[in-house]
Structures are given as C-alpha cells and as structure tokens.
SEVO-696834 format. One record per atom (N, C-alpha, C, CB): x, y, z; residue in one letter; atom name; residue number from 0. Coordinates in nm, 3 decimals, decimal comma. Glycine has a CB too. Layout:
N
<atom x="X" y="Y" z="Z" code="A" site="CA" pos="NUM"/>
...
This chain:
67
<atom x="10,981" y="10,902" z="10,179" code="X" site="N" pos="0"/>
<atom x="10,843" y="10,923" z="10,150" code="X" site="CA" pos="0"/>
<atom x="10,764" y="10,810" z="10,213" code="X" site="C" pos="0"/>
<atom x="10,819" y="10,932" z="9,998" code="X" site="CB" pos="0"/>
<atom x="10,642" y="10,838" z="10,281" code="X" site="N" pos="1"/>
<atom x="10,591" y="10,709" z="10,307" code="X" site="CA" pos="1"/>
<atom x="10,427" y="10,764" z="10,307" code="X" site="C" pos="1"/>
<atom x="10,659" y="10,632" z="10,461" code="X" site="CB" pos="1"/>
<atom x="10,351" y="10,685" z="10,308" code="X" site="N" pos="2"/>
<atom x="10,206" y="10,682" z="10,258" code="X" site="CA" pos="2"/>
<atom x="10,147" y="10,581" z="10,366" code="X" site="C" pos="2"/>
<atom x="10,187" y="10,626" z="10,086" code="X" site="CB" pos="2"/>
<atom x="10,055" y="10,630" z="10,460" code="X" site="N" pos="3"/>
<atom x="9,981" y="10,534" z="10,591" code="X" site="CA" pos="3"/>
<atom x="9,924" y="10,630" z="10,678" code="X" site="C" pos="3"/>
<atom x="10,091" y="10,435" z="10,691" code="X" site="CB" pos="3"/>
<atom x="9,847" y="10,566" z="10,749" code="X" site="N" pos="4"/>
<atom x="9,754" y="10,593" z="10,849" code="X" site="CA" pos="4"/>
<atom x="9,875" y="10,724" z="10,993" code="X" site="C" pos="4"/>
<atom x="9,689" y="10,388" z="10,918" code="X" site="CB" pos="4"/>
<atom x="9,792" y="10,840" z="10,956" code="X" site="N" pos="5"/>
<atom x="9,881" y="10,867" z="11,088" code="X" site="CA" pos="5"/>
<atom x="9,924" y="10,836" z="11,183" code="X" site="C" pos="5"/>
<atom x="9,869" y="10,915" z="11,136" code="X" site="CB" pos="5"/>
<atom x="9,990" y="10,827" z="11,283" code="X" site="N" pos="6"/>
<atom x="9,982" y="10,804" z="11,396" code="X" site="CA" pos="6"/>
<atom x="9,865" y="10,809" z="11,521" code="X" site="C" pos="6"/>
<atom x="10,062" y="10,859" z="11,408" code="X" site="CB" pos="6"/>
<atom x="9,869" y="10,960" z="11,540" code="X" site="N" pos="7"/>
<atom x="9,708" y="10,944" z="11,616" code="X" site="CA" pos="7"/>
<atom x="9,606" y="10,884" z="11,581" code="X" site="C" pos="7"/>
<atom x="9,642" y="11,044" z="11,631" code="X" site="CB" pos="7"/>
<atom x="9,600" y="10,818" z="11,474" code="X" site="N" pos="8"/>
<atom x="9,423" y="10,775" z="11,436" code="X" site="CA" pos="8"/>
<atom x="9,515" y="10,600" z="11,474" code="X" site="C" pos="8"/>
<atom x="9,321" y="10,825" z="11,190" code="X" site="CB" pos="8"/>
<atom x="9,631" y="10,545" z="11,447" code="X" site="N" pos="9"/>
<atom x="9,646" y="10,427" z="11,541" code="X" site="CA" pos="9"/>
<atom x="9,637" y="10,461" z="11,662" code="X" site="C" pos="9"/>
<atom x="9,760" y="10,357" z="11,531" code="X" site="CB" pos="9"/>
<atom x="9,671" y="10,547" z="11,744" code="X" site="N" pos="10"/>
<atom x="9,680" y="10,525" z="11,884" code="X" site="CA" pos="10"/>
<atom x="9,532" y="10,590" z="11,924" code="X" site="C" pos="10"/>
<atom x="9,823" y="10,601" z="11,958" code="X" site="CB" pos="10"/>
<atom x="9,442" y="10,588" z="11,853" code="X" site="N" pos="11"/>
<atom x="9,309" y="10,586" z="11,886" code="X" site="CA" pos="11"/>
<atom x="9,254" y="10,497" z="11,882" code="X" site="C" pos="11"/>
<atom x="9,246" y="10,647" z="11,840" code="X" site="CB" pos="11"/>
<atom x="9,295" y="10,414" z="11,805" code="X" site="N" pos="12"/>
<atom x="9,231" y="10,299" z="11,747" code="X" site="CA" pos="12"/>
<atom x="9,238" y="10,250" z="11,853" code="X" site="C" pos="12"/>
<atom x="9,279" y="10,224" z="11,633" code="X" site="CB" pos="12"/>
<atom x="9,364" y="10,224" z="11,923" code="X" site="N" pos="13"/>
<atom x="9,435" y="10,124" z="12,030" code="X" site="CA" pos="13"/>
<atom x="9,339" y="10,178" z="12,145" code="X" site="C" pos="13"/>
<atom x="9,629" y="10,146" z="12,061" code="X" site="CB" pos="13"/>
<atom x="9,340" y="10,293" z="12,145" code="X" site="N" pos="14"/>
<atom x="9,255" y="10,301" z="12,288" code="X" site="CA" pos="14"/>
<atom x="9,135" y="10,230" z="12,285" code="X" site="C" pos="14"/>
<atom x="9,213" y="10,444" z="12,330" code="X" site="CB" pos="14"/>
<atom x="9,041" y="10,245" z="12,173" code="X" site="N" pos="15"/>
<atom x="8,900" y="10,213" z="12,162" code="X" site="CA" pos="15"/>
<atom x="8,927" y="10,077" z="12,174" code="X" site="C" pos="15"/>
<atom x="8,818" y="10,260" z="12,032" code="X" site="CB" pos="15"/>
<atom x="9,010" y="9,983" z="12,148" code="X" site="N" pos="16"/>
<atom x="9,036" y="9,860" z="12,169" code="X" site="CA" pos="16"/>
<atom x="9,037" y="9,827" z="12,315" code="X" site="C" pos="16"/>
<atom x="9,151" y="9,830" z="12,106" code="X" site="CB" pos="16"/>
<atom x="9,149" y="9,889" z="12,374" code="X" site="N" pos="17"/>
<atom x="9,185" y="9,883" z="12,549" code="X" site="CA" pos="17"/>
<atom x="9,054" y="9,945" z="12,604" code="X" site="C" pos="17"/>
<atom x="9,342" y="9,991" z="12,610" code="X" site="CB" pos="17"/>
<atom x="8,961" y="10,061" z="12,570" code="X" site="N" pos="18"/>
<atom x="8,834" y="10,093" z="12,677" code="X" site="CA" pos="18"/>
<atom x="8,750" y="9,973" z="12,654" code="X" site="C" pos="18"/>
<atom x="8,737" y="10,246" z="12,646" code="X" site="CB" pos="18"/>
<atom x="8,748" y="9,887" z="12,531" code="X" site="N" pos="19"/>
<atom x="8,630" y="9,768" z="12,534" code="X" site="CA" pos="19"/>
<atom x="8,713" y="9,670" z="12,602" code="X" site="C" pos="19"/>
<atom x="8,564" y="9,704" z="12,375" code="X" site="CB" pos="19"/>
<atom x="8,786" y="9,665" z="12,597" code="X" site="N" pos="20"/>
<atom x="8,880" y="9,526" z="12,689" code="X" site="CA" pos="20"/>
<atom x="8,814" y="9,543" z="12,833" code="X" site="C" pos="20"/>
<atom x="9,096" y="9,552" z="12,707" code="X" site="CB" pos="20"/>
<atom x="8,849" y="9,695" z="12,867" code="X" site="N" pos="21"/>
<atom x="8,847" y="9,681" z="13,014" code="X" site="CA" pos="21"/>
<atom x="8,727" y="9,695" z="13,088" code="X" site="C" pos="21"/>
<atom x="8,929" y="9,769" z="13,069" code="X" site="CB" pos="21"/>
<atom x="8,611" y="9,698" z="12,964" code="X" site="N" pos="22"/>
<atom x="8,434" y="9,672" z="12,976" code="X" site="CA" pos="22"/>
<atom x="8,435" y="9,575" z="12,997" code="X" site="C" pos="22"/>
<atom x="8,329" y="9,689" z="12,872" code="X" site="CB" pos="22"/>
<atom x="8,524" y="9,476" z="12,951" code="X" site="N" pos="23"/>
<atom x="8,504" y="9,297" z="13,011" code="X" site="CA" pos="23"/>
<atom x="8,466" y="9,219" z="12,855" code="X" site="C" pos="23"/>
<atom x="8,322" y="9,269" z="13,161" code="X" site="CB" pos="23"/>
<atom x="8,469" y="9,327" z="12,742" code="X" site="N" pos="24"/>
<atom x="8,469" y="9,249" z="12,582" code="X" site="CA" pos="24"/>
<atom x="8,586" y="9,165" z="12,572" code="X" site="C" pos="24"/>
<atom x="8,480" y="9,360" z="12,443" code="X" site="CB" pos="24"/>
<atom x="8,535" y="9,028" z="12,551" code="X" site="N" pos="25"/>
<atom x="8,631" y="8,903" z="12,486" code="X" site="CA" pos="25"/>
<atom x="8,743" y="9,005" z="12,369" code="X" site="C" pos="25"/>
<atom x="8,502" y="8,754" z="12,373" code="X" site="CB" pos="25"/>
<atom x="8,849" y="8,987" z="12,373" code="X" site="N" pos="26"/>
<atom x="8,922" y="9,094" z="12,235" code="X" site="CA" pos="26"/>
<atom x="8,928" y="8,999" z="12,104" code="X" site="C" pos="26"/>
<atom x="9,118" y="9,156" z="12,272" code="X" site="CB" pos="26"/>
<atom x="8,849" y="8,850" z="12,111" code="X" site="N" pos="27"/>
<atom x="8,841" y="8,780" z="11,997" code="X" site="CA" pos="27"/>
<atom x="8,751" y="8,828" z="11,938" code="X" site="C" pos="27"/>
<atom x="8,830" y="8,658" z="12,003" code="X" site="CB" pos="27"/>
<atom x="8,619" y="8,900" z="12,005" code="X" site="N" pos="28"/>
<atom x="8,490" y="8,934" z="11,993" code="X" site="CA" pos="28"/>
<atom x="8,502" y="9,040" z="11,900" code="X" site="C" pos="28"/>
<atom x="8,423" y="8,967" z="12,119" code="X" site="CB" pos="28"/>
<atom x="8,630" y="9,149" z="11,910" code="X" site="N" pos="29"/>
<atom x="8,662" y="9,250" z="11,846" code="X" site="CA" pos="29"/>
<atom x="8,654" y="9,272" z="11,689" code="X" site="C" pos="29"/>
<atom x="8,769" y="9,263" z="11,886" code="X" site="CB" pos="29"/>
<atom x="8,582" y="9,357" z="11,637" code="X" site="N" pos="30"/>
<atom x="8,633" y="9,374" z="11,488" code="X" site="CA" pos="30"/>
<atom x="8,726" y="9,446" z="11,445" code="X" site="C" pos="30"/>
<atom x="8,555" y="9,413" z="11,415" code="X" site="CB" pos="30"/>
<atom x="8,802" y="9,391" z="11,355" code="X" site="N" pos="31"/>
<atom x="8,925" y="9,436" z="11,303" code="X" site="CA" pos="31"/>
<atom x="8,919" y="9,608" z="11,263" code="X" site="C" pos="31"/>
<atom x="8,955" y="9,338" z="11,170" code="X" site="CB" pos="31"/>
<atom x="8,967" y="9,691" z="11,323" code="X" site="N" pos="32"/>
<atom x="8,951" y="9,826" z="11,257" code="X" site="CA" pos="32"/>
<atom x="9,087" y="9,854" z="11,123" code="X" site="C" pos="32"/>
<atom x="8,962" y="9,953" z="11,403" code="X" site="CB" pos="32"/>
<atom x="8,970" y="9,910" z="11,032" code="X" site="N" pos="33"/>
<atom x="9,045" y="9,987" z="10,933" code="X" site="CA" pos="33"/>
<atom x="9,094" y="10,112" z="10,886" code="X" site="C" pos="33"/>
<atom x="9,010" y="9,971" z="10,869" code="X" site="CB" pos="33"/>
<atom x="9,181" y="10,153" z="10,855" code="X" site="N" pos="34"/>
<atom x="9,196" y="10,283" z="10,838" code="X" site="CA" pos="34"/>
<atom x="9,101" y="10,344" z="10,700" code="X" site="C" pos="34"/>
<atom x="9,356" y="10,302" z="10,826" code="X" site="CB" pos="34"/>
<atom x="9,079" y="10,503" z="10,763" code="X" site="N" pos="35"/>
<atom x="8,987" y="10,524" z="10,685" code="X" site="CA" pos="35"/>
<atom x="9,082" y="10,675" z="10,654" code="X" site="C" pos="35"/>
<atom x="8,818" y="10,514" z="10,750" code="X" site="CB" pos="35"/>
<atom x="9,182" y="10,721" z="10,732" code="X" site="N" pos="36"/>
<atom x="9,212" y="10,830" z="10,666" code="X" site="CA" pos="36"/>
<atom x="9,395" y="10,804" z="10,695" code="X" site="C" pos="36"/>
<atom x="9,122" y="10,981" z="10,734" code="X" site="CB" pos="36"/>
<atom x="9,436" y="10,833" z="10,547" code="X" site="N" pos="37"/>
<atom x="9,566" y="10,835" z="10,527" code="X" site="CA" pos="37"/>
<atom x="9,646" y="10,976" z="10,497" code="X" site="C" pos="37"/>
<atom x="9,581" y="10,745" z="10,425" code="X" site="CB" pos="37"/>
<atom x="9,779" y="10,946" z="10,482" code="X" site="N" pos="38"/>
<atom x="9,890" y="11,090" z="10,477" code="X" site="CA" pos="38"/>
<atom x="9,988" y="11,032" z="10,381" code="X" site="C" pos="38"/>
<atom x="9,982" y="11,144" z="10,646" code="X" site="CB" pos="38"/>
<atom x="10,016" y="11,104" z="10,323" code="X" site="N" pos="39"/>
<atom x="10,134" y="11,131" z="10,242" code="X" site="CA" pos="39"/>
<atom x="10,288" y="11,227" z="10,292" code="X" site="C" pos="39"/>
<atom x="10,065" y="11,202" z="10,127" code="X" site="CB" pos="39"/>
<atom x="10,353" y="11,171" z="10,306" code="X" site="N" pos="40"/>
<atom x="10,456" y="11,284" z="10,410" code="X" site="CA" pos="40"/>
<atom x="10,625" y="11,226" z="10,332" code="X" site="C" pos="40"/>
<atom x="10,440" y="11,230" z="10,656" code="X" site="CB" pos="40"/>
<atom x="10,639" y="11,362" z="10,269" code="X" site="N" pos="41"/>
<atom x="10,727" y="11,363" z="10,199" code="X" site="CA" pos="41"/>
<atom x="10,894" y="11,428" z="10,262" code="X" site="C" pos="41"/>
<atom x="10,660" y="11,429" z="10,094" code="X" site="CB" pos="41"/>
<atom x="10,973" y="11,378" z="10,285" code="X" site="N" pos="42"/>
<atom x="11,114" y="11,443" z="10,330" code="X" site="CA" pos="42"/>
<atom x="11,195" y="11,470" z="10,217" code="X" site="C" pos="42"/>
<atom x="11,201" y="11,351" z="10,426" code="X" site="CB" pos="42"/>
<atom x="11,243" y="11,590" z="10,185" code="X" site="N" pos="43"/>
<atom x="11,284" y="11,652" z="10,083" code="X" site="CA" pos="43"/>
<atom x="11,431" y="11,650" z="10,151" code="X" site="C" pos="43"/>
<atom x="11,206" y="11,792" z="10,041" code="X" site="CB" pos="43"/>
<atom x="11,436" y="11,657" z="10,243" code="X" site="N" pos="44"/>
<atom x="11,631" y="11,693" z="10,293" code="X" site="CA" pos="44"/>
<atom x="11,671" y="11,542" z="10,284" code="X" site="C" pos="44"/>
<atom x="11,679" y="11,775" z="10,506" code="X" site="CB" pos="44"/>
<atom x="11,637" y="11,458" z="10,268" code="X" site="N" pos="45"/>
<atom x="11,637" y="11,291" z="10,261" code="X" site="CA" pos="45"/>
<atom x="11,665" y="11,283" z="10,136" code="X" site="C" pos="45"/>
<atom x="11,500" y="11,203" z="10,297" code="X" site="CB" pos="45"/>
<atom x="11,571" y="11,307" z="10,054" code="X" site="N" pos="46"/>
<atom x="11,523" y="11,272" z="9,881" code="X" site="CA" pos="46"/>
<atom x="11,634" y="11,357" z="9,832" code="X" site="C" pos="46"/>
<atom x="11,341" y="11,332" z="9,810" code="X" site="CB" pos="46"/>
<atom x="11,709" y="11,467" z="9,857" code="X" site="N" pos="47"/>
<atom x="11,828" y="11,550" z="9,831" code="X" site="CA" pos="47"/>
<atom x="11,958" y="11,453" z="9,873" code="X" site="C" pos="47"/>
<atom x="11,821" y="11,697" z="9,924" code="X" site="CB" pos="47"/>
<atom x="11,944" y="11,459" z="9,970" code="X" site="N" pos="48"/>
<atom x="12,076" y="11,375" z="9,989" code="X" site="CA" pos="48"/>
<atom x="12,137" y="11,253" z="9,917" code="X" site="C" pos="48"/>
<atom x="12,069" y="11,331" z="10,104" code="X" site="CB" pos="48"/>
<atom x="11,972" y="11,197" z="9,881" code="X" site="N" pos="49"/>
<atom x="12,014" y="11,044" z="9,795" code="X" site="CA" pos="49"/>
<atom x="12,010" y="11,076" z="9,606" code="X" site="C" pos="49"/>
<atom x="11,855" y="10,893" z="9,845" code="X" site="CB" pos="49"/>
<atom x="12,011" y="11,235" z="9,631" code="X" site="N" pos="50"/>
<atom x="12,039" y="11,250" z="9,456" code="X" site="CA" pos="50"/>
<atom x="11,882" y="11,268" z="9,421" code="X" site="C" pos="50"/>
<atom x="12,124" y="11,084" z="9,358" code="X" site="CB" pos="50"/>
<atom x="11,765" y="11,259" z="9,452" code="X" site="N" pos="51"/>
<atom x="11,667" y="11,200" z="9,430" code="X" site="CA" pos="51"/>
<atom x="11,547" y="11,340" z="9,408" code="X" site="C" pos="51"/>
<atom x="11,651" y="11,087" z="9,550" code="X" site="CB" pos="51"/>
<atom x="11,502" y="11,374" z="9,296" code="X" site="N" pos="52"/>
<atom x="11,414" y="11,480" z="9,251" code="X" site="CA" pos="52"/>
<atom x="11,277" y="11,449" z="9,262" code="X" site="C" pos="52"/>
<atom x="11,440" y="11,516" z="9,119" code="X" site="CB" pos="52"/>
<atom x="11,231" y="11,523" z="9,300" code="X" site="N" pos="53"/>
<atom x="11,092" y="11,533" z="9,340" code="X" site="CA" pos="53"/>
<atom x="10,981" y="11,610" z="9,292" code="X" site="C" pos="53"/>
<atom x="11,093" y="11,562" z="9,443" code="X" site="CB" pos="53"/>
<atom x="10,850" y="11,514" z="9,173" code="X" site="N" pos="54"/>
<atom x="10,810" y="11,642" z="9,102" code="X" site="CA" pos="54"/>
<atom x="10,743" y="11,682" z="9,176" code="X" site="C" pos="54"/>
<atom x="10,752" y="11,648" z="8,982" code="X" site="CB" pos="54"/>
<atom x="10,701" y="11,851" z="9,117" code="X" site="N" pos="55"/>
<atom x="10,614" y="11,933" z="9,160" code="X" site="CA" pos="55"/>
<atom x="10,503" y="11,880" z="9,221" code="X" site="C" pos="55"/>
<atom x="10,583" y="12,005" z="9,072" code="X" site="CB" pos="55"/>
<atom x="10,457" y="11,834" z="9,109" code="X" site="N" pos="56"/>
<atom x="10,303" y="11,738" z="9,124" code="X" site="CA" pos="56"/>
<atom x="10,285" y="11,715" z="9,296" code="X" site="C" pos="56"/>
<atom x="10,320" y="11,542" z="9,029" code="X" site="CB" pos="56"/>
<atom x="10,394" y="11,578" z="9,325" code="X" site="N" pos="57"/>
<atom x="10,362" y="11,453" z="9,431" code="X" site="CA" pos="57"/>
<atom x="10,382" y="11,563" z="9,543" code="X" site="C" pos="57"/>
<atom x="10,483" y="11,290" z="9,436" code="X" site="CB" pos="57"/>
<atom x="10,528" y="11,671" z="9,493" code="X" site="N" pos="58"/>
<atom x="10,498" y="11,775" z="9,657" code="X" site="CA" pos="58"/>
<atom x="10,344" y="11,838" z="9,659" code="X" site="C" pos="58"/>
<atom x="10,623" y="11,946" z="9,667" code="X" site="CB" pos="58"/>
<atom x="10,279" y="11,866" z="9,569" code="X" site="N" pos="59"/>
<atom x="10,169" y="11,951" z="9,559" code="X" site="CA" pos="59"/>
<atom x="10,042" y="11,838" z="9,627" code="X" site="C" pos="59"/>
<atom x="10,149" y="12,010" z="9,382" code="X" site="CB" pos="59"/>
<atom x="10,077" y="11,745" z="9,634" code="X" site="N" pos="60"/>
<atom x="9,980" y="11,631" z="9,651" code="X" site="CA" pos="60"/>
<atom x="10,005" y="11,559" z="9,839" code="X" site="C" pos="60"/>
<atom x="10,031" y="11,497" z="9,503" code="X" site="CB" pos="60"/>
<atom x="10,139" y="11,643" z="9,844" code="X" site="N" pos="61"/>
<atom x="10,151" y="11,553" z="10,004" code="X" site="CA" pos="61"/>
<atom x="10,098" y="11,700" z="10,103" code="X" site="C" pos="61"/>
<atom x="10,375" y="11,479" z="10,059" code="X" site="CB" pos="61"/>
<atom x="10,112" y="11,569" z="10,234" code="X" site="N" pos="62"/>
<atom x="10,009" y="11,638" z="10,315" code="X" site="CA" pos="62"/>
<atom x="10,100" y="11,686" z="10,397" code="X" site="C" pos="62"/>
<atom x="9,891" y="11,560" z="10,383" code="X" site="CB" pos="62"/>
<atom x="10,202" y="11,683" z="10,398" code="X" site="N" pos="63"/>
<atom x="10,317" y="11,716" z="10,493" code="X" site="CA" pos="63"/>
<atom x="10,437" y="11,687" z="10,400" code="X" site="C" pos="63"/>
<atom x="10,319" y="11,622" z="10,640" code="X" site="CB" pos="63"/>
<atom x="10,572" y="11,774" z="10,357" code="X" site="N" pos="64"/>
<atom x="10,703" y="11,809" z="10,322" code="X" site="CA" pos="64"/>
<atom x="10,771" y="11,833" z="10,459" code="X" site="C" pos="64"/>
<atom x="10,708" y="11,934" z="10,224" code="X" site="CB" pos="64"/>
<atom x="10,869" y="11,765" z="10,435" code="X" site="N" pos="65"/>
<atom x="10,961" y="11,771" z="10,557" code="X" site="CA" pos="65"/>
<atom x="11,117" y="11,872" z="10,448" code="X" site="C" pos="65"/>
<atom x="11,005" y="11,550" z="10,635" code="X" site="CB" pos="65"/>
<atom x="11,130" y="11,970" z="10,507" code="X" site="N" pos="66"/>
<atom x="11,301" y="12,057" z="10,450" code="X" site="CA" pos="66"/>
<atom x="11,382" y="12,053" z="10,548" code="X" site="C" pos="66"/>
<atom x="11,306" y="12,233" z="10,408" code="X" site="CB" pos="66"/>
C-alpha cells in the first residue's frame, strides 16, 4: 500500500523546474514545489500473500487496487 504524489505530477514538476533553468533562472531562485494532489494505491495480490486483510472501507477509499 502506499499513499504519495503520483508519478506524473513529479515528472511535471521536474519539467517546470528544467524549462525555468533553461530560461537562464538561478535554480536557488526556485520555489520549492508542493504536492497538491495525492493517490492511494492499494496491491491486494501482495497484502494476500503476506496473510494480510484488507477492509472494505480503505479498498473503497483507494484510487487504484492492484489483483
């Protein structure tokens, strides 16, 4: 189970970083970006294997189940 920022919204981030770099912006100059949208992504053939039950609820709540 893990809970964080997707992937694409980092490797967006990273770009918007690298297109101001290569405008000639100092990258000290940069403000720190934060994530503003997260995922919940649950693996059920994982959580099975280690014995491990999963309520209804948290599946009903993730944004992605992996079987």
């Amino acid at each position: 189970m893990t809970y964080g920022t997707p992937l694409v919204d980092m490797f967006r981030q990273a770009g918007i970083y690298a297109g101001s770099i290569a405008k000639g912006t100092n990258p000290a100059d940069l403000p720190v970006l934060q994530s503003t949208k997260f995922e919940l992504v649950i693996n059920l053939k994982t959580a099975k294997a280690f014995g491990i039950d999963v309520p209804p609820m948290l599946l009903a709540r993730a944004d992605e189940v992996i079987e």
